[in-house]
N, CA, C and O atoms as a MOPAC input file, in Angstrom:
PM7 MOZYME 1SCF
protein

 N    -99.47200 1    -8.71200 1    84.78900 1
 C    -99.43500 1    -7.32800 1    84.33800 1
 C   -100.85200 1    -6.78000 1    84.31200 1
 O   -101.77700 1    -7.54100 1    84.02600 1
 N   -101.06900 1    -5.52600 1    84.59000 1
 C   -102.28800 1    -5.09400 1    85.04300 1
 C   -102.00600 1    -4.10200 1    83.71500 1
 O   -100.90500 1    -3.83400 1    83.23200 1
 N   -103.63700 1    -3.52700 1    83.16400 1
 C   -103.97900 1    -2.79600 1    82.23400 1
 C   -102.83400 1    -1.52100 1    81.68800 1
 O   -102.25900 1    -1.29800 1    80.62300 1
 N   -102.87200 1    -0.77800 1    83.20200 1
 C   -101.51100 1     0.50300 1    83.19500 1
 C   -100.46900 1     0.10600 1    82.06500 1
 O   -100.12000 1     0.61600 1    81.00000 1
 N   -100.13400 1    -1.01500 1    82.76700 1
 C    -98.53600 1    -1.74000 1    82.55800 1
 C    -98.65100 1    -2.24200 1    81.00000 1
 O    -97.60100 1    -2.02300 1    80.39700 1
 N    -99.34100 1    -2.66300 1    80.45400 1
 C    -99.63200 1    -2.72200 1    78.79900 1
 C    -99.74900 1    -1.67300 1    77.94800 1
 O    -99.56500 1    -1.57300 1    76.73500 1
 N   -100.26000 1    -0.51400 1    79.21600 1
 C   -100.79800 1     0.23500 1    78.09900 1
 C    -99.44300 1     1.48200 1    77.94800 1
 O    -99.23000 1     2.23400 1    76.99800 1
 N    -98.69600 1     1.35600 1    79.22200 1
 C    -97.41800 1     1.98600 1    78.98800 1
 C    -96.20800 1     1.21600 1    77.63900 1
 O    -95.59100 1     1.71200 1    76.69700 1
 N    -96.32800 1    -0.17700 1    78.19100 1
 C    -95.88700 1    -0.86000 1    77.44200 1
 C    -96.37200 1    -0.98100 1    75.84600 1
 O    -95.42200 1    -1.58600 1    75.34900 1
 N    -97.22500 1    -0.76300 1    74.89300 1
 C    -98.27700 1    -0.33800 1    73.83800 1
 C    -96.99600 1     1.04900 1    73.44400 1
 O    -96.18200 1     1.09600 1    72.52100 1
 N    -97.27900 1     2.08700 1    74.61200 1
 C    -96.46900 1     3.39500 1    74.59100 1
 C    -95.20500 1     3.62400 1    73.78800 1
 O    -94.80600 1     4.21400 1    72.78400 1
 N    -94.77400 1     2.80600 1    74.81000 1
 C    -93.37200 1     2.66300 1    74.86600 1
 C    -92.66100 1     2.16800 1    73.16900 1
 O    -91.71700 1     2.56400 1    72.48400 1
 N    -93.88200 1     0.95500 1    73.01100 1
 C    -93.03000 1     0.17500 1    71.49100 1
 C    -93.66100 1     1.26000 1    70.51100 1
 O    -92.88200 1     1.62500 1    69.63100 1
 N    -94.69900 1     1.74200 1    70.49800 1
 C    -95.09000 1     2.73100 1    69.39100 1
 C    -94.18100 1     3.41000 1    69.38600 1
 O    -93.69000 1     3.21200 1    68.27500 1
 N    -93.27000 1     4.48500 1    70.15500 1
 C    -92.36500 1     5.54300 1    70.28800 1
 C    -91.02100 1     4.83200 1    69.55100 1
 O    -90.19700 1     5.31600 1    68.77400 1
 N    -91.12000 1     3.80000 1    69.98900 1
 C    -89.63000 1     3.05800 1    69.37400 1
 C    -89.88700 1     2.96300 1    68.10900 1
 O    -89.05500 1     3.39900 1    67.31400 1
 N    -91.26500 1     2.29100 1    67.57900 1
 C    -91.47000 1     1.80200 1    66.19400 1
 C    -91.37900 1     3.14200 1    65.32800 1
 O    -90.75300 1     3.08800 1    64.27000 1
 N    -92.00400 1     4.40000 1    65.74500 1
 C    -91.67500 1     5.97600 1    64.96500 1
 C    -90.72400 1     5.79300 1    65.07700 1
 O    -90.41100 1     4.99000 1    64.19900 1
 N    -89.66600 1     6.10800 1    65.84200 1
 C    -87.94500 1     6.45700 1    66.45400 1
 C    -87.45300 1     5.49300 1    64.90800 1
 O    -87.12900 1     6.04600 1    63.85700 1
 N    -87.51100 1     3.78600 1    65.14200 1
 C    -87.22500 1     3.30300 1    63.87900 1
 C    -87.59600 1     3.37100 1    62.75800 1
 O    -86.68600 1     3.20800 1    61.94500 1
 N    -88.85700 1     3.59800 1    62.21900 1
 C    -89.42200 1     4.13100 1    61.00100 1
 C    -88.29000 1     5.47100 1    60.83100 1
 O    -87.20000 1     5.27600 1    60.29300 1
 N    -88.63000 1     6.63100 1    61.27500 1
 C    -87.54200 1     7.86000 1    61.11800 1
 C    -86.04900 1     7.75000 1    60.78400 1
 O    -85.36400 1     8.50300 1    60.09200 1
 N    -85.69300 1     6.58300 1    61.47000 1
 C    -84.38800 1     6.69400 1    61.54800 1
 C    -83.49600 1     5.87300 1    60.31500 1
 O    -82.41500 1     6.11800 1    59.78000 1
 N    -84.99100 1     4.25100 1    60.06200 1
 C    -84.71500 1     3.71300 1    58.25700 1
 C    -85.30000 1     4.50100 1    57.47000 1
 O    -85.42000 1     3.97200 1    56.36500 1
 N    -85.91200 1     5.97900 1    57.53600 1
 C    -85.70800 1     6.71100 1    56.37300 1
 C    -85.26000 1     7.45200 1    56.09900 1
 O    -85.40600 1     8.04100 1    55.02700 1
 N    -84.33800 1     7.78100 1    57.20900 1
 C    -82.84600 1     8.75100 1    57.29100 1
 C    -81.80400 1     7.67000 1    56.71300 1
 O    -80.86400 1     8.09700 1    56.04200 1
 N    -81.92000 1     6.39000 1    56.92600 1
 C    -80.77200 1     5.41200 1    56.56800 1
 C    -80.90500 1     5.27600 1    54.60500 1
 O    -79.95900 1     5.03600 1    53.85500 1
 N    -81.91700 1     5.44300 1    54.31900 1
 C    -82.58600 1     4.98000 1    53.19900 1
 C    -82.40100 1     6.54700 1    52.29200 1
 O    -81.86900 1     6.40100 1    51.19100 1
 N    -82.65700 1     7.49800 1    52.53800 1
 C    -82.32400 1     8.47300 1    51.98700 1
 C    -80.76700 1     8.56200 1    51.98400 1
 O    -80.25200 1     8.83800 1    50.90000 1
 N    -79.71100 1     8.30700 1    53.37300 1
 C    -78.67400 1     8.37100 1    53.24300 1
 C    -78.31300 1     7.62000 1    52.04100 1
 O    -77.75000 1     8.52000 1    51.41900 1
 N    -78.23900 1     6.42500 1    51.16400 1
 C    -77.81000 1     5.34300 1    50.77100 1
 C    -78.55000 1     5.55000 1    49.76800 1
 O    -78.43900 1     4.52400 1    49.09700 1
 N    -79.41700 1     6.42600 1    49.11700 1
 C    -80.07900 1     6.85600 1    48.02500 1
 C    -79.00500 1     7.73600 1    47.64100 1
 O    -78.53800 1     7.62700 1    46.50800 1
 N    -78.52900 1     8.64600 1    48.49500 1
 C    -77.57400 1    10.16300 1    47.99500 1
 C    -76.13800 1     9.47100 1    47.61900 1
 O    -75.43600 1     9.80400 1    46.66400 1
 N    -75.68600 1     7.88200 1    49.07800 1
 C    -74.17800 1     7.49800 1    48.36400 1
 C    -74.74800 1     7.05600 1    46.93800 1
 O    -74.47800 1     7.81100 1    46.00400 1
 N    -75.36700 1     6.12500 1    46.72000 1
 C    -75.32000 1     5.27300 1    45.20800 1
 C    -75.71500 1     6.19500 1    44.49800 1
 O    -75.49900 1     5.65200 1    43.41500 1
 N    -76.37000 1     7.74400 1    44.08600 1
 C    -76.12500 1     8.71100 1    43.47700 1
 C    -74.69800 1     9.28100 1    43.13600 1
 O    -74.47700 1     9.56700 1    41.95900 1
 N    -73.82900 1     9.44600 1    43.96700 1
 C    -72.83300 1     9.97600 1    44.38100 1
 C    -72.01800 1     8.36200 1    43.95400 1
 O    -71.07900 1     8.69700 1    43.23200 1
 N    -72.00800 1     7.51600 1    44.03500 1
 C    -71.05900 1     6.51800 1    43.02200 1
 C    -70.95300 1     6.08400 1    41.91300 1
 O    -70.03500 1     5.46600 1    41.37500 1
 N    -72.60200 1     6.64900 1    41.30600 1
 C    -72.98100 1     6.88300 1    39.44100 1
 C    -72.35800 1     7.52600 1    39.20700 1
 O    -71.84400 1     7.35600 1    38.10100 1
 N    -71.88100 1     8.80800 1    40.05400 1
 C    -71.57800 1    10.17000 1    39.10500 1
 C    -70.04900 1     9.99600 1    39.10800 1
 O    -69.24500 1    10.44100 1    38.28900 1
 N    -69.82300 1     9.26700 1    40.18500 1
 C    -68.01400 1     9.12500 1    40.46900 1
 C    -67.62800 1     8.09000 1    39.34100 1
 O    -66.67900 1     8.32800 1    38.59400 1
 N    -68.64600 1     6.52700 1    39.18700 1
 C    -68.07300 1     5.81000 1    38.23200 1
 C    -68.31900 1     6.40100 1    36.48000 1
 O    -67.75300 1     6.11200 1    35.42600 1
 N    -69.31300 1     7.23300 1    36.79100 1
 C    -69.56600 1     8.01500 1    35.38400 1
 C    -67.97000 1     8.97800 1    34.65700 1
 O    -67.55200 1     9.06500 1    33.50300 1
 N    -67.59300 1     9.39800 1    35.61800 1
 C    -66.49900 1    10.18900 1    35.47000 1
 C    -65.39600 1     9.71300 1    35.28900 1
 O    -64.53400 1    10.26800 1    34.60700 1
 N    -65.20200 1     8.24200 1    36.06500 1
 C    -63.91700 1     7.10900 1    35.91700 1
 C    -63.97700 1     6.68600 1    34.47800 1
 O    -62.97100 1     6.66600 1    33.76900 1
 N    -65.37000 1     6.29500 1    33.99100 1
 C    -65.16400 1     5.34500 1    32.71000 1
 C    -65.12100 1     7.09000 1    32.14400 1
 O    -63.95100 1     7.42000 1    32.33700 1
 N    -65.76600 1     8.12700 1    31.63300 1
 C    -65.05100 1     8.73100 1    31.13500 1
 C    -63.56500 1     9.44900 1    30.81800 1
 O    -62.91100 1     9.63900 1    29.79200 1
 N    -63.39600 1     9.72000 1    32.11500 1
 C    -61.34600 1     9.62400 1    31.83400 1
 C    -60.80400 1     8.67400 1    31.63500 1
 O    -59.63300 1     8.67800 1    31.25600 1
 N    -61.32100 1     7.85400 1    31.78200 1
 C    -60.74200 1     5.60800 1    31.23100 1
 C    -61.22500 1     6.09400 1    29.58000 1
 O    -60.53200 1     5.60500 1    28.68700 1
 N    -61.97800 1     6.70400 1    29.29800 1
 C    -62.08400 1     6.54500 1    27.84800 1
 C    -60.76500 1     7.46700 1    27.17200 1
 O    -59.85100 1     7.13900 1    26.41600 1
 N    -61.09600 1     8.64400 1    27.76000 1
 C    -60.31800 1     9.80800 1    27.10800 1
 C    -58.48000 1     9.48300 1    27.24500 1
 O    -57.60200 1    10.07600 1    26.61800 1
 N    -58.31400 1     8.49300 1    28.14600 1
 C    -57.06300 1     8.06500 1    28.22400 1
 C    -56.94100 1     6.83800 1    27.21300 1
 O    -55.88000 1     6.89100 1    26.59200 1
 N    -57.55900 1     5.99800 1    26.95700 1
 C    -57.73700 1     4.87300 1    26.55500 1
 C    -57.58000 1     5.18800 1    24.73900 1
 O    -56.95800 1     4.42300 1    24.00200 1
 N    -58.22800 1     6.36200 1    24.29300 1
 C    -58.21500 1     7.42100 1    22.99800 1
 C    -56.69600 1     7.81400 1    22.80700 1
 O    -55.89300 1     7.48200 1    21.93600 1
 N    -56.58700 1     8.53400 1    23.78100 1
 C    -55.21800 1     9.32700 1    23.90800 1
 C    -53.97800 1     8.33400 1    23.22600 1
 O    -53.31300 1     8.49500 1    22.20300 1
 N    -53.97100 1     7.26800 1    24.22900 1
 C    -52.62300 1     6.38200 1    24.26600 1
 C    -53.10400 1     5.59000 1    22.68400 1
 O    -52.24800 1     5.19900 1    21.89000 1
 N    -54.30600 1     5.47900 1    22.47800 1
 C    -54.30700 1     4.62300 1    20.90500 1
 C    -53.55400 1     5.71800 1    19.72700 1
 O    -52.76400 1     5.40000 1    18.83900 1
 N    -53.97700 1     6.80300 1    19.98300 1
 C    -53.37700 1     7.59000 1    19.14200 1
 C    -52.21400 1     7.72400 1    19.34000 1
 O    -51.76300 1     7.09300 1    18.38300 1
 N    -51.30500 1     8.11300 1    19.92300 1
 C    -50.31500 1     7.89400 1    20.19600 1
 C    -49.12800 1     6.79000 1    19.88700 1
 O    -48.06500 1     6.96100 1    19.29000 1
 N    -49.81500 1     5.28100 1    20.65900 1
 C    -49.79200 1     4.25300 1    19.65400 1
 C    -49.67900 1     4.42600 1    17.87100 1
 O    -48.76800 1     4.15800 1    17.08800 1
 N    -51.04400 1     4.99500 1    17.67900 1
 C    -50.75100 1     4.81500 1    16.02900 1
 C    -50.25500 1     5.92000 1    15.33900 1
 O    -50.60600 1     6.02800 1    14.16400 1
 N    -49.24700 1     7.06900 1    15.98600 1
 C    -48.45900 1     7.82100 1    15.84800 1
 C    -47.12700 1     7.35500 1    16.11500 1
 O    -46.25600 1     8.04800 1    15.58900 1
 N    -46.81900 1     6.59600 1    16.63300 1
 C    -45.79400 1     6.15500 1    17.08400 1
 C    -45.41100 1     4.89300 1    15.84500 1
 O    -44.40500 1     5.13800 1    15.17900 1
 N    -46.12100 1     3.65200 1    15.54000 1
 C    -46.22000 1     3.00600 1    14.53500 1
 C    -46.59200 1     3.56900 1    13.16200 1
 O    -46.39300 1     2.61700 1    12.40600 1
 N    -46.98700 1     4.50800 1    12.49700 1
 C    -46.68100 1     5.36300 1    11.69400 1
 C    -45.38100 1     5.79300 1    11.31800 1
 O    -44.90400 1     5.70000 1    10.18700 1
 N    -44.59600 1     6.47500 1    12.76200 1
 C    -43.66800 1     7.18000 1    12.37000 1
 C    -42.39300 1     6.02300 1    12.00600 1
 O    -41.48200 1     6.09200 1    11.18100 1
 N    -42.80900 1     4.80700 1    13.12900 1
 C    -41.73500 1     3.56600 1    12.94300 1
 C    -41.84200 1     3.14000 1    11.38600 1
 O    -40.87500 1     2.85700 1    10.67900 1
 N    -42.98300 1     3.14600 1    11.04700 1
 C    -43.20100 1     2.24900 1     9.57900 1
 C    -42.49400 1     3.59200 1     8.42900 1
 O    -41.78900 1     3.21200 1     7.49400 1
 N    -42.72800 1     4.89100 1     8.59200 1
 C    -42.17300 1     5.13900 1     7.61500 1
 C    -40.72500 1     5.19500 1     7.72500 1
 O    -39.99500 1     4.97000 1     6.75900 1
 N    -40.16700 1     5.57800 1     9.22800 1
 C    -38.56100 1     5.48800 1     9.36400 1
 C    -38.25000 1     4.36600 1     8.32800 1
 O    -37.77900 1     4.64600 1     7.22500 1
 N    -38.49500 1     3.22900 1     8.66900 1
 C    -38.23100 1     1.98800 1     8.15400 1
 C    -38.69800 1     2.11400 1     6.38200 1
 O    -38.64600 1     1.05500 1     5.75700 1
 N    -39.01100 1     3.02000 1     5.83400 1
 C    -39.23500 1     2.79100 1     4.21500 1
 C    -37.83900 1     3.25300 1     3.88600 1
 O    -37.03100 1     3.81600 1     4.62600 1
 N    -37.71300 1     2.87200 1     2.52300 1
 C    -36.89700 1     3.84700 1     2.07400 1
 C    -36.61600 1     4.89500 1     1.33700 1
 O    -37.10000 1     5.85600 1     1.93400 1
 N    -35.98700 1     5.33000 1     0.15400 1
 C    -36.25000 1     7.08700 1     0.14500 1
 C    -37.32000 1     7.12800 1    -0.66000 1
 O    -38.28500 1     7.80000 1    -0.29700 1
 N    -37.36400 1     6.23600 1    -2.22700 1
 C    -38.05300 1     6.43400 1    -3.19800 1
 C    -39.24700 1     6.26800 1    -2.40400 1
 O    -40.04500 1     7.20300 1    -2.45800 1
 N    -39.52700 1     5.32400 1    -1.71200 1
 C    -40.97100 1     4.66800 1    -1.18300 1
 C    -41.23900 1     5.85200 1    -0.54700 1
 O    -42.38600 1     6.17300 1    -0.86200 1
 N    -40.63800 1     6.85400 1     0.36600 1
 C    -41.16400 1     7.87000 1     1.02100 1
 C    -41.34300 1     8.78900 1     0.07100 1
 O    -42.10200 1     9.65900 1     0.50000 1
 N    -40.98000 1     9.00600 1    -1.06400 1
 C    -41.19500 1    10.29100 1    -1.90100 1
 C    -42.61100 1     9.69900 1    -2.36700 1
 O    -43.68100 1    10.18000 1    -1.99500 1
 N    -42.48300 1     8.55000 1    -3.26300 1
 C    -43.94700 1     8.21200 1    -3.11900 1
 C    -45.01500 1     8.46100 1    -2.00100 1
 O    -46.11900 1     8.74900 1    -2.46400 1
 N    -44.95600 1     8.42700 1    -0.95100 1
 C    -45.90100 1     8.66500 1    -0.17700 1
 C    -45.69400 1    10.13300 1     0.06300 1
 O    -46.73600 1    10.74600 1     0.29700 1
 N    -45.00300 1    10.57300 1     0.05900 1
 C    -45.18200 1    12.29300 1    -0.01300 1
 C    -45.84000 1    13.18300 1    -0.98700 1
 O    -46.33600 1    14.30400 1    -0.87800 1
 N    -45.67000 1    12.16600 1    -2.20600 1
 C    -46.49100 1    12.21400 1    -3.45500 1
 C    -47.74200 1    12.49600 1    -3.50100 1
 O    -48.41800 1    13.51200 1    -3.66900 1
 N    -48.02200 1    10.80600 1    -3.21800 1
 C    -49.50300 1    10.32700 1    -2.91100 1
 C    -50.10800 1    11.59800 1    -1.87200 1
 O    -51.08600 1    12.18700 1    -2.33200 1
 N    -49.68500 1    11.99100 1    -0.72600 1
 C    -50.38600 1    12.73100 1    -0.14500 1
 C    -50.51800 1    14.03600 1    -0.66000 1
 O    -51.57400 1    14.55000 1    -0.29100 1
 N    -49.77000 1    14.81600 1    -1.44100 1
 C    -50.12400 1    15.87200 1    -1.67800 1
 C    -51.05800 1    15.61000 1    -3.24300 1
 O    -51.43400 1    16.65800 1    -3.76800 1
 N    -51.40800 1    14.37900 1    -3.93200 1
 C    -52.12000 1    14.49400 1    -5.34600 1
 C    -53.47900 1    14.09000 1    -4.24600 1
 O    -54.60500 1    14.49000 1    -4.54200 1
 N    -53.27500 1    13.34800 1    -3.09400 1
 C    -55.02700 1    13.53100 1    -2.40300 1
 C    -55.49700 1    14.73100 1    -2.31700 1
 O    -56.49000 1    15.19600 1    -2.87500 1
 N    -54.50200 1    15.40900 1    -1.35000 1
 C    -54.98000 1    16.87100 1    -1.07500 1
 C    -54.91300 1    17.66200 1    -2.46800 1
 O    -55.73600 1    18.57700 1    -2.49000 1
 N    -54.21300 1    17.55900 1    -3.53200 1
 C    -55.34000 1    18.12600 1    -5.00100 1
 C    -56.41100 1    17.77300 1    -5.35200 1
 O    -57.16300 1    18.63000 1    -5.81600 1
 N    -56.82500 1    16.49800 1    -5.26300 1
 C    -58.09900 1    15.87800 1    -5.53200 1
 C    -58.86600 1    16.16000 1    -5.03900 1
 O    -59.91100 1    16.18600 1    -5.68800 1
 N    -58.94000 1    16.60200 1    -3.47200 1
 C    -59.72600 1    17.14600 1    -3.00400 1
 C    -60.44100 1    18.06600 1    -3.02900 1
 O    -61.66600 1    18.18700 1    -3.03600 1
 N    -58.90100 1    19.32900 1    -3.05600 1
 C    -59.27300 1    20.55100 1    -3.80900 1
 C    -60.32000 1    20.63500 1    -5.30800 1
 O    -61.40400 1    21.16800 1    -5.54400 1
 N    -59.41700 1    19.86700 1    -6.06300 1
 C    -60.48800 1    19.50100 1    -7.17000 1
 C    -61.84000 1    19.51200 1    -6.87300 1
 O    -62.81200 1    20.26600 1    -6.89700 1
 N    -61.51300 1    18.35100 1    -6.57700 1
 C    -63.35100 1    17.69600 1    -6.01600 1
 C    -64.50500 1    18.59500 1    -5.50700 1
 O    -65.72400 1    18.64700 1    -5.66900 1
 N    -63.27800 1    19.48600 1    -4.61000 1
 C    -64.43000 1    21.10300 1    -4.03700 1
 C    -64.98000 1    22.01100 1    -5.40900 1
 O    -66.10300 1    22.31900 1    -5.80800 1
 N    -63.68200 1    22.25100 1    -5.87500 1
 C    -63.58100 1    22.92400 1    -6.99800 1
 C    -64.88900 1    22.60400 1    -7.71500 1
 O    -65.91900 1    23.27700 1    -7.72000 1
 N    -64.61000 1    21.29200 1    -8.39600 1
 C    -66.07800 1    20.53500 1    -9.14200 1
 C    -67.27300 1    20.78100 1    -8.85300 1
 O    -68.22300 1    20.95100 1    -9.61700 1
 N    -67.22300 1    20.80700 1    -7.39600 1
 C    -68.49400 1    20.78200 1    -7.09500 1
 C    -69.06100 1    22.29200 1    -6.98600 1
 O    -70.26100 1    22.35300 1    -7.25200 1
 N    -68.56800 1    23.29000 1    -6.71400 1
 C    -68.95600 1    24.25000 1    -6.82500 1
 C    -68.99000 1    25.20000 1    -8.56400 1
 O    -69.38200 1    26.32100 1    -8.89000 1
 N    -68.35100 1    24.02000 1    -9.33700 1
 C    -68.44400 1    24.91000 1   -10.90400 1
 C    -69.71700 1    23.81100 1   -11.01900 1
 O    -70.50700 1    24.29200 1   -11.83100 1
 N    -70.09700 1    22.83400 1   -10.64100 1
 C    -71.55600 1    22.22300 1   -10.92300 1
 C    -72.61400 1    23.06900 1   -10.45900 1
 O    -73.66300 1    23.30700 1   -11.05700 1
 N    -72.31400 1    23.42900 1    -9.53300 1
 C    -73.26400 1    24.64000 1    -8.48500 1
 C    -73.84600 1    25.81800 1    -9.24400 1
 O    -74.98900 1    26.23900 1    -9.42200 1
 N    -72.56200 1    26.21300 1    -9.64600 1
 C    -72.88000 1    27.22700 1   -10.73900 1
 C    -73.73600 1    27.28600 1   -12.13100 1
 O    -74.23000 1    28.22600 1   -12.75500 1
 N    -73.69500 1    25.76400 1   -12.36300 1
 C    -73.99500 1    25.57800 1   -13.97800 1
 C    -75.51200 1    25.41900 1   -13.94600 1
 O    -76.13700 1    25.25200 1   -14.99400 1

């Protein structure tokens, strides 16, 4: 090989080596934007996995609630009908209290 012929050859691989540099940082930016774009997708999965995961517990413990009191019987439910409305006085109270302390 004579001087020419190297120095085309020199040419030739530089043009390729840009061409590939350019083209792994088109590959490299591509594959920067997917794994962006699969944070935001798995970001969004575990959040509706949560908000479903919430949903059905409540539900659940609406559902076992309503089974446990079906299953009482009458006095035991008047008691608890009881109990809940002397909380919700106490409460009231309790506001009450605190705002005649407020005052004093």
């Amino acid at each position: 090989m004579d001087i020419e012929e190297l120095a085309q050859q020199n040419h030739d691989l530089r043009e390729e080596c840009l061409r590939l540099q350019q083209e792994n940082m088109h590959l490299s930016k591509t594959v920067a934007e997917n794994s962006l774009s699969a944070r935001r997708d798995l970001a969004r999965i575990e959040s509706a996995l949560e908000l479903t995961v919430k949903e059905k517990m409540r539900e659940m413990h609406d559902r076992l609630r309503q089974e446990l009191y079906d299953e009482m019987d009458d006095k035991t439910k008047k008691m608890v009908r009881v109990g809940c409305e002397c909380t919700g006085q106490a409460q009231g109270l309790g506001s009450w209290g605190r705002e005649l302390r407020a005052d004093l």
